[in-house]
C-alpha positions in Angstrom: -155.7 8.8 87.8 -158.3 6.6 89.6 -161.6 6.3 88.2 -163.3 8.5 90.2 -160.8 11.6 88.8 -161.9 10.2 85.7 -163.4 13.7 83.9 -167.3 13.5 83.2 -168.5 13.5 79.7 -171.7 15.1 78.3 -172.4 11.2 77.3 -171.8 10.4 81.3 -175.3 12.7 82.4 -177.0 13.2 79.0 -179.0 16.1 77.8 -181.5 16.7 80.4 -179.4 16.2 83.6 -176.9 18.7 81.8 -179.8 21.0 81.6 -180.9 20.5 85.2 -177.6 20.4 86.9 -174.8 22.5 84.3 -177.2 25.3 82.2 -180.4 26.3 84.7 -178.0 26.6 87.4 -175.6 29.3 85.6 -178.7 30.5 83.6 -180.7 31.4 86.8 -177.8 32.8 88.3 -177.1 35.2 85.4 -180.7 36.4 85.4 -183.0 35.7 88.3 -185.8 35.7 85.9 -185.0 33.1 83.5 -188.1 31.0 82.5 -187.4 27.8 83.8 -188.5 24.0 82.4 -190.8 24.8 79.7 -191.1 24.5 75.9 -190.3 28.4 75.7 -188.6 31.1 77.5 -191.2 34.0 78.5 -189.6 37.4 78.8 -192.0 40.5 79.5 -191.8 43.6 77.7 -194.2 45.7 79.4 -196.9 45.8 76.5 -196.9 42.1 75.7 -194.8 38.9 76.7 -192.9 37.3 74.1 -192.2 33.9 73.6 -188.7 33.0 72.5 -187.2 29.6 71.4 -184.5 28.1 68.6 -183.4 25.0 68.0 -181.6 23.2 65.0 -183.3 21.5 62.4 -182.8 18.2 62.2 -182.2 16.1 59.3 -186.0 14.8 58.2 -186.7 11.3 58.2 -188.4 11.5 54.6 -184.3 12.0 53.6 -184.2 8.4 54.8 -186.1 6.7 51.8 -184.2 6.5 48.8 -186.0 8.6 46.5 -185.6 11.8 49.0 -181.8 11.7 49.5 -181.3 14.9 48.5 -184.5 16.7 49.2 -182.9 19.7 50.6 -186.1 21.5 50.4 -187.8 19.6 53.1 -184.9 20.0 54.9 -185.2 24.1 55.0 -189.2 23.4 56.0 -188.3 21.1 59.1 -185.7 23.8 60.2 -188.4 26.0 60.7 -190.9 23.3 61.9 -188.6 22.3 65.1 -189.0 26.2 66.3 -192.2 26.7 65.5 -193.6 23.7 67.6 -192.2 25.0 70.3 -193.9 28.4 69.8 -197.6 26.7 69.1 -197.1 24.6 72.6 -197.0 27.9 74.4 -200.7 29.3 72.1 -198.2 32.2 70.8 -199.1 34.0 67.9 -196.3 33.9 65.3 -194.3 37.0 65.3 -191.0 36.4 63.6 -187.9 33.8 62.9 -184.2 34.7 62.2 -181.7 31.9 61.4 -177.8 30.8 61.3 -177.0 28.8 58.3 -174.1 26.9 57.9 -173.3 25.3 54.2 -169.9 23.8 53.1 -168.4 25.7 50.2 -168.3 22.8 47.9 -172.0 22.2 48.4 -173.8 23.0 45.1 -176.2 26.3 45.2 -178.6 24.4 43.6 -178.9 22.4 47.5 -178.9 25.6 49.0 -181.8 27.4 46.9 -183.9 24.4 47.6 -183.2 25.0 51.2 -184.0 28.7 51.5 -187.0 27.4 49.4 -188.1 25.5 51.8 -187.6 27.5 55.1 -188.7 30.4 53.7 -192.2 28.6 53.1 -192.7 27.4 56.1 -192.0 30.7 57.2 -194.5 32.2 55.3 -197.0 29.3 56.0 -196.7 29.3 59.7 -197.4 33.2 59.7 -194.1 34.0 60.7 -192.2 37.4 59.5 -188.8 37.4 58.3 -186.1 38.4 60.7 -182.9 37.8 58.3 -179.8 35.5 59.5 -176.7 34.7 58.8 -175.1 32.6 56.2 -171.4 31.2 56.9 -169.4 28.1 56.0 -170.0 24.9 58.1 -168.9 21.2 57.6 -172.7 20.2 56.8 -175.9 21.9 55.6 -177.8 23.2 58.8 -179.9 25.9 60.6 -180.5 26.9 63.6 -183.6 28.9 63.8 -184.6 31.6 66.9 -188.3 31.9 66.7 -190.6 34.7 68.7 -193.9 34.6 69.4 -196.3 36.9 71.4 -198.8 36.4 73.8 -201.1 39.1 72.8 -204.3 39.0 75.8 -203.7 34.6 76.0 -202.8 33.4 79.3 -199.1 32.0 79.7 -199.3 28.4 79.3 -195.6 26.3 80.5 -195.2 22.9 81.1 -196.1 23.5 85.2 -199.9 24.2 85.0 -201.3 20.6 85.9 -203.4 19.5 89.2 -204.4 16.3 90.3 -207.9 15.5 88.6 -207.1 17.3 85.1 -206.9 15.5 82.1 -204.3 14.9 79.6 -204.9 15.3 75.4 -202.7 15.5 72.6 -203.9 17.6 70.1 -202.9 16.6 66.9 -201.8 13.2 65.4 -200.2 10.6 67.5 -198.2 8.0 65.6 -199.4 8.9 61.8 -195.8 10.0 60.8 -193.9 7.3 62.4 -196.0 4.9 60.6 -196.1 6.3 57.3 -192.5 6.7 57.2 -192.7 3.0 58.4 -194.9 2.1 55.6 -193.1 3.8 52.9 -189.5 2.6 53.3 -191.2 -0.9 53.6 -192.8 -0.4 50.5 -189.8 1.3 48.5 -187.2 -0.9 46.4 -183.9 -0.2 48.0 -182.0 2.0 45.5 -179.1 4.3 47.4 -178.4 5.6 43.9 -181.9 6.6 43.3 -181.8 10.8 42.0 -185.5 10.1 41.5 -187.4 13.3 42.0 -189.7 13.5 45.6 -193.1 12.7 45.0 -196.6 14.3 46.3 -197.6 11.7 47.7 -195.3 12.1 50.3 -195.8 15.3 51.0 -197.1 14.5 55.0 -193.7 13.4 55.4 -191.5 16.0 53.7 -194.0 18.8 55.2 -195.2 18.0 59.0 -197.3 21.1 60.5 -197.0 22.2 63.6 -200.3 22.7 65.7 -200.0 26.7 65.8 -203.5 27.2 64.3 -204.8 24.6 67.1 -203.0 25.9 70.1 -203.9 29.7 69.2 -207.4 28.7 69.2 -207.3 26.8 72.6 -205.3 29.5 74.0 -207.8 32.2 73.1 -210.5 30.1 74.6 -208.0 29.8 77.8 -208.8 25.6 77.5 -205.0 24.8 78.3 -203.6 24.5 81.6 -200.0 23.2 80.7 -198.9 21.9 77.1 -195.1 20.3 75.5 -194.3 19.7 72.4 -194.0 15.9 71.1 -190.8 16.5 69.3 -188.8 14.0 71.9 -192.1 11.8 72.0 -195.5 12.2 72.9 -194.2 10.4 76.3 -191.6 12.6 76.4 -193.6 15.6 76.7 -196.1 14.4 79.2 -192.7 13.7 81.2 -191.9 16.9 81.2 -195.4 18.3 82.3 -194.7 16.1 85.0 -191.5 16.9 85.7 -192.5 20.7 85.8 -195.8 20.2 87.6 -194.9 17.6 90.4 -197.2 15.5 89.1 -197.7 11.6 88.0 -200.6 10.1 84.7 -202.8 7.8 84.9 -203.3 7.0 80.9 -206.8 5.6 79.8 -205.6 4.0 77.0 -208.2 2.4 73.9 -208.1 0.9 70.8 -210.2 3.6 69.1 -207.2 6.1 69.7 -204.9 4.4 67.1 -205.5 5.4 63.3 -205.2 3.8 60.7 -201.8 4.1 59.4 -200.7 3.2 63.7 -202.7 -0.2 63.1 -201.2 -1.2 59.7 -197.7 -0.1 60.2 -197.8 -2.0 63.8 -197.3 -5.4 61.7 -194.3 -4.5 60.9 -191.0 -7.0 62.4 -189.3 -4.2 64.4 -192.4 -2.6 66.1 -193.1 -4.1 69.8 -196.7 -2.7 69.6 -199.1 0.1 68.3 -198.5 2.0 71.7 -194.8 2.4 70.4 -195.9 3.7 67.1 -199.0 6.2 69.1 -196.3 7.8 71.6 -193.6 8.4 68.9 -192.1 11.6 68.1 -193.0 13.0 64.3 -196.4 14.3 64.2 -195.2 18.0 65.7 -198.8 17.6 68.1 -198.9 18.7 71.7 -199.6 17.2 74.7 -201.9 19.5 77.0 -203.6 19.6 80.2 -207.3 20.1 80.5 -209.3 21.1 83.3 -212.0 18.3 84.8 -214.6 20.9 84.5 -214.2 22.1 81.0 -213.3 18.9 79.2 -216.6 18.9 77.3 -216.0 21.8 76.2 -212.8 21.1 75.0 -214.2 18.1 73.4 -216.8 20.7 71.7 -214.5 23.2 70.8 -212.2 21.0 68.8 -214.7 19.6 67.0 -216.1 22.6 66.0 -212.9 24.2 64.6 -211.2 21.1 62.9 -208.5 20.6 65.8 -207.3 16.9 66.3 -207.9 16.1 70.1 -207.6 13.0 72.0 -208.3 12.6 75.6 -206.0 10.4 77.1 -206.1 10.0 80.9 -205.9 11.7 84.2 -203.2 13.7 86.0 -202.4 12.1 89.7 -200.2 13.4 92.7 -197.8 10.9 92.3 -195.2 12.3 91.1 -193.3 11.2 88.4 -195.9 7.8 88.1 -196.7 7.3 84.7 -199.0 3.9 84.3 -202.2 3.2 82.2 -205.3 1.0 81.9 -205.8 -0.9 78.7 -208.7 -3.6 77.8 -209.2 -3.8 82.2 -206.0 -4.6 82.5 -203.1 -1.9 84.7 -199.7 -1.3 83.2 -196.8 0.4 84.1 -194.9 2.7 81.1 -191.7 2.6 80.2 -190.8 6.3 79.5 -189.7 5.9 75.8 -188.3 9.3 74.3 -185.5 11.2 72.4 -182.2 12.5 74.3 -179.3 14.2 73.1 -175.6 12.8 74.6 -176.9 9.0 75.3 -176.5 5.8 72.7 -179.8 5.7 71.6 -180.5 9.0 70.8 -181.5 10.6 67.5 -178.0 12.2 66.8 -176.0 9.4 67.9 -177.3 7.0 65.3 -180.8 6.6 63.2 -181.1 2.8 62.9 -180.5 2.4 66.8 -182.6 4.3 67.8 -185.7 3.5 65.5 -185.0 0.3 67.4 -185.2 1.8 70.7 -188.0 3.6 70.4 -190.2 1.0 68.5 -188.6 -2.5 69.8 -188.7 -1.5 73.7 -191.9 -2.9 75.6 -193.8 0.0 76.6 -196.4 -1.4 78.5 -196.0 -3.4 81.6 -198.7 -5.7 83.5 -198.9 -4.5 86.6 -200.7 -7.4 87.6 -199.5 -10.5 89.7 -198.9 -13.8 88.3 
């Protein structure tokens, strides 16, 4: 067999041009309608639109630091949290989740209560209804949650909504978990035996909120042209606005938009800078389009209602250009994110790639030398 019979593996393309080239293809071809590039899937039902998603829950990062090994319960809450982002990117009001869980038979019910405990009050907190599951054995402790929203009188909002002359915000945090988490496992003696029980301080990182409240409220005011989810990266889901709008960002990058916890936690060895920390994935926020005329009014409305919004640039009609101005200077951006299928990937290996994501130079002088 020469190397060009050689079969392709999912590891060969990775998860986005499996999506592009192997699932939209046969999707669209089994149903002409099929909602195509954004966060959600958007199927009319003559009286409202629902919003439909799932995803698995991934294993939480908090389960990293030694006194959380076994914290099953915030394991259940980020099950729910990876759907329900999706739903809040689209300005959905909740409607109801339903779940597959798999669980190895020797796994003590003890795990599994604390599980259920914790999806089950995410459910309830997110303002979700129960729409039962299944429960079946599986080599690992896991869920994979469908979650459905509705519309109910809010304009659609995908990924494909952005013009030339908008701007682009995140609403929410940007960085804050990354940096905790960064904090705390500097801060924590090493103990892999540790059964000591999770404490409240670290609640932020055991329970992340997605920005459902938020993007309800900005939907009702019809303030959002396009939004995505930061669950692959706050770069990652300006990416795909781009991807899905034909468009390019021009970033307007300042010192004021780091917080706290981005500034301290950007000391640390393995972080390259605070910008790798700030366009992270963790915080559950959104990255939304604005339009030039209304951005006061965005600016107001946030403020007003307790939403967490940070302009950050401009939309261009370059497509695909991503750079930024920082301090007068121009850089170019290296597209960090999270991908499924490729070596530094969340589910091909933790370590590598926390060292991806906060060792590789974002930024890039554009400038000559």
């Amino acid at each position: 067999m020469s190397l060009s019979d050689k079969p392709l593996r999912l590891s060969d393309l990775g998860e986005f041009a499996l999506i592009r080239k192997i699932i939209l293809p046969l999707a669209t071809a089994a149903d002409g309608l099929t909602s195509v590039g954004d966060d959600c899937a958007f199927i009319e039902t003559g009286s409202d639109t629902l919003v439909v998603s799932a995803d698995v829950g991934p294993r939480p990062l908090v389960r990293s630091l030694a006194a959380h090994h076994e914290d099953w319960e915030a394991s259940g809450w980020l099950s729910v949290v990876a759907t329900a982002s999706d739903i809040a990117s689209a300005g959905a009001k909740p409607l109801l989740l339903t779940n597959c869980i798999d669980a190895p038979a020797d796994l003590e019910v003890q795990a599994l209560q604390k599980f259920m405990r914790g999806y089950f009050r995410a459910m309830s907190a997110f303002g979700f209804r129960n729409g039962g599951g299944d429960l079946r054995q599986g080599p690992d402790l896991a869920a994979r949650v469908f979650g459905v929203g509705t519309l109910a009188g809010v304009r659609r909002i995908g990924r494909d909504g952005a013009r030339p002359g908008d701007r682009i915000a995140v609403v929410g945090a940007a960085g804050s978990f990354m940096a905790r988490y960064l904090l705390a496992s500097e801060a924590e003696v090493p103990d892999p035996t540790s059964t000591a029980a999770p404490t409240e301080s670290a609640d932020t990182l055991r329970f992340p909120m997605p920005q459902l409240r938020a993007m309800r409220l900005l939907a009702e005011h019809d303030l959002i042209l396009a939004a995505s989810d930061t669950s692959d990266g706050l770069l990652g889901a300006i990416g795909n606005i781009a991807d899905a709008s034909g468009c390019g960002f021009a970033l307007e990058l300042r010192d004021d938009l780091l917080s706290d916890e981005v500034r301290l936690a950007s000391a640390l060895p393995r972080v390259a800078s605070p910008w790798n920390l700030f366009f992270t994935w963790g915080d559950w926020s959104v990255a939304v389009v604005v339009n030039e005329e209304r951005v006061a009014e965005f600016g107001e409305f946030c403020a007003a209602n307790g939403i967490e919004g940070q302009l950050l640039g401009r939309v261009t009609s370059a497509p695909g250009a991503l750079t930024a101005e920082l301090s007068g200077r121009s850089y170019s951006i290296t597209p960090v994110r999270n991908e499924n299928f490729v070596r530094r990937g969340f589910n091909s290996g933790l370590e590598g790639h926390l060292d991806y994501i906060l060792s590789t130079p974002i930024l890039t002088s554009m400038e000559k030398k």
